[in-house]
C-alpha positions in Angstrom: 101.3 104.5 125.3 105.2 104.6 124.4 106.7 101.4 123.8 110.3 100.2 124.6 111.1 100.2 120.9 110.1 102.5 118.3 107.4 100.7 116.2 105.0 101.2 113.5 101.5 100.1 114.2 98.7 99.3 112.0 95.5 99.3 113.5 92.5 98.1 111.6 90.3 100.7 109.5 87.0 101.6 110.7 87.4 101.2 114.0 86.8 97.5 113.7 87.6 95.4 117.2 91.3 94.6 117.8 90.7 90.6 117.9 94.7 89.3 117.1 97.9 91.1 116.3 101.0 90.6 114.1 103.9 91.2 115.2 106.5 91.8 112.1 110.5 91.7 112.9 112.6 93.0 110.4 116.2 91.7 108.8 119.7 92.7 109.3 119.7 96.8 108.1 116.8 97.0 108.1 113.6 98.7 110.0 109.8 98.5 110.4 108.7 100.6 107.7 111.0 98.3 105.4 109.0 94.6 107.0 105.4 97.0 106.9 105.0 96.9 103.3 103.7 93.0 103.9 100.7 94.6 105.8 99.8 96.0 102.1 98.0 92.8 100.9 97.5 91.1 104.3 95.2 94.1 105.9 92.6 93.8 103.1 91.7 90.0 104.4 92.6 90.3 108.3 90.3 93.2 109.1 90.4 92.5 113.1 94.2 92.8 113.2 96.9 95.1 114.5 100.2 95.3 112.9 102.9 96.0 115.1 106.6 96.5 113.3 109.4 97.5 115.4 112.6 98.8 114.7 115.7 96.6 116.0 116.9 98.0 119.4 120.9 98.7 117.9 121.5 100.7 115.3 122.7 98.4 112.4 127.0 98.3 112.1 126.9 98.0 108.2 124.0 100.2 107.6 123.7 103.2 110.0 120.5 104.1 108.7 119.0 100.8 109.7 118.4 98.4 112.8 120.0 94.9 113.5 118.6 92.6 116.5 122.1 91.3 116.9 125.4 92.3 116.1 127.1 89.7 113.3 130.5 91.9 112.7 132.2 88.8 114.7 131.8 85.4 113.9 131.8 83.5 116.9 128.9 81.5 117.6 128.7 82.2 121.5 128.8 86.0 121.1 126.1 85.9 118.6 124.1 83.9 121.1 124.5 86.0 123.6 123.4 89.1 121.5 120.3 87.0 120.7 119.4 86.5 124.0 119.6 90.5 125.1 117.5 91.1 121.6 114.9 88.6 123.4 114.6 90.3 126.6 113.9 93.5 125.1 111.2 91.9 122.6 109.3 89.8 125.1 109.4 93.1 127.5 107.6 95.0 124.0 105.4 92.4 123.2 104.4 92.5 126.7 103.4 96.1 126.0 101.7 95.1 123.0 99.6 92.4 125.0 98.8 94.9 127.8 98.0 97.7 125.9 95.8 95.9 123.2 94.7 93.0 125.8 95.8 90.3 124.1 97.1 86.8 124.6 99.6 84.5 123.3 97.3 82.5 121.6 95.9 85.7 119.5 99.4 86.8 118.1 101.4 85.7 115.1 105.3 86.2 115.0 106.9 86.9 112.0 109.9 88.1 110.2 112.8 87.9 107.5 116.1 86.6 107.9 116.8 87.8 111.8 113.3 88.8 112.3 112.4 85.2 111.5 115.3 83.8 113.6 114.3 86.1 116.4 110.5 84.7 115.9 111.6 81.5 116.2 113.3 81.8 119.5 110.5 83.8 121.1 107.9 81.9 119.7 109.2 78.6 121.2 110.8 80.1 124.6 107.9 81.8 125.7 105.5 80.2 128.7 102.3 80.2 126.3 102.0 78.9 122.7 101.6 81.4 120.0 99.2 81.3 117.4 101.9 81.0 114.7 105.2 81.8 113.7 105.7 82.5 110.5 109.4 82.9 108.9 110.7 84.4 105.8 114.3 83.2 105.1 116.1 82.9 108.2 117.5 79.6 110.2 117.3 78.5 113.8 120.2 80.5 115.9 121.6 77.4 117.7 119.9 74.3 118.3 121.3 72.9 121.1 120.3 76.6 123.1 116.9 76.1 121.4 116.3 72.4 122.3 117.3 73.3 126.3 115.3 76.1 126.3 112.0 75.3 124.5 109.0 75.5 126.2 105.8 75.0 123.7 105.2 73.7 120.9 103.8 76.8 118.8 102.7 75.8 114.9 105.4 77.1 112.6 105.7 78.2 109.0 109.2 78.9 107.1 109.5 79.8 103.5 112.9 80.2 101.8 114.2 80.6 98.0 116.1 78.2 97.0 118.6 80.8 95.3 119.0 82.7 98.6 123.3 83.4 99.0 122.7 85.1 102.1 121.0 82.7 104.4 121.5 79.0 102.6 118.1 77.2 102.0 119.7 74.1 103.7 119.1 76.0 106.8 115.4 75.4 106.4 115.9 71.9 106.4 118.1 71.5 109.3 115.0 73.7 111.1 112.5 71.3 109.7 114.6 68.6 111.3 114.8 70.0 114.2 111.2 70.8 114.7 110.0 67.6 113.4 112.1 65.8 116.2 110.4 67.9 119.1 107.5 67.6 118.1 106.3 70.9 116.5 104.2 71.1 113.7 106.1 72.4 110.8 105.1 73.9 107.1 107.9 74.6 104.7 107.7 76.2 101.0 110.8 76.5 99.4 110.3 78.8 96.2 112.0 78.4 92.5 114.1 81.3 91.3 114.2 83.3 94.8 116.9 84.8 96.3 116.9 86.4 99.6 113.5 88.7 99.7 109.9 88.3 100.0 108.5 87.8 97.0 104.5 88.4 96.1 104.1 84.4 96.1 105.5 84.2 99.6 103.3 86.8 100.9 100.3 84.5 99.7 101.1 81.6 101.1 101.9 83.1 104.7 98.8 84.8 104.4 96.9 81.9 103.6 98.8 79.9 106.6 97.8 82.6 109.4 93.9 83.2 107.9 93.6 79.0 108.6 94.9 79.9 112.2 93.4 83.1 112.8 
């Protein structure tokens, strides 16, 4: 089947039975062979799942040879929303796809990503009619709250890990989303890491891994 966005997919080795998926968002400039690179350690201990890591549906202002989910060459809060919101349709139309084609439900996929991957996670994880398994979020920040708080629909269990050296996205934004999701009742994790800036280091993949394997 061709999907709405180009994607990478890892499916599991041996033929093994598709039995939950992963669904890896990239950050600003980047693409899905870039946020694929986590599957490298995960695969090896999730042997039932299927990786799926699409490319951004714009190509990226600042880096032509990358994807963005939203356009950030204007600061202004409401234009930036809106961008969000067209990045949403066209990822709950693909993950749509995903569930059709692999027939699976909410309750069987993980959303993740870094920086607007993991914001993008965090909006369709909580907008969507059915929980998720999990969202799990590598340095990024809620969008807008107020949007969030009008619009939230579930209450899907959520993971966000930051460095606390990160110039890009401040690590205060994790606490305002721990605030946040604290007073609506979702069940938050956080890990802040020591001497991290704005990546994925090997100690972030472990502890995400660790978080989905308890859920999966």
């Amino acid at each position: 089947m061709t999907f709405c966005l180009d994607s990478i997919i890892l499916k599991p080795e041996k033929n093994q039975k598709i039995k939950n998926a992963i669904i890896l968002l990239h950050g600003y400039g980047g693409d899905g062979n870039d946020i694929s690179m986590l599957t490298y350690n995960w695969k090896r201990h999730l042997p039932n799942t299927i990786f799926v890591c699409p490319n951004g549906h714009e190509q990226c202002l600042i880096n032509p040879s990358g994807f963005q989910w939203f356009d950030l060459s204007r600061d202004d809060p409401n234009y930036i929303l809106e961008q969000t919101i067209k990045a949403e349709n066209k990822l709950n139309k693909f993950i749509d796809e995903i569930k059709n084609e692999f027939n699976l439900e909410n309750n069987k996929i993980c959303l993740s990503g870094f920086s607007q991957g993991c914001m993008m996670s965090i909006n369709l994880g909580l907008t969507s009619d059915n929980e998720y398994n999990c969202i799990v979020g590598f340095s990024g920040k809620i969008i807008n709250q107020e949007n969030l708080k009008n619009r939230k629909k579930n209450s899907t269990n959520i993971l966000l890990i930051h460095g606390e050296l990160d110039q890009v996205v401040q690590p205060s934004f994790m606490l305002e989303a721990k605030d946040f999701f604290i007073r609506n009742n979702i069940n938050i994790e956080t890990h802040l890491l020591k001497n991290c800036d704005h990546n994925i280091p090997m100690e972030a993949s472990s502890i995400a891994l660790n978080y989905i394997l308890k859920k999966f």
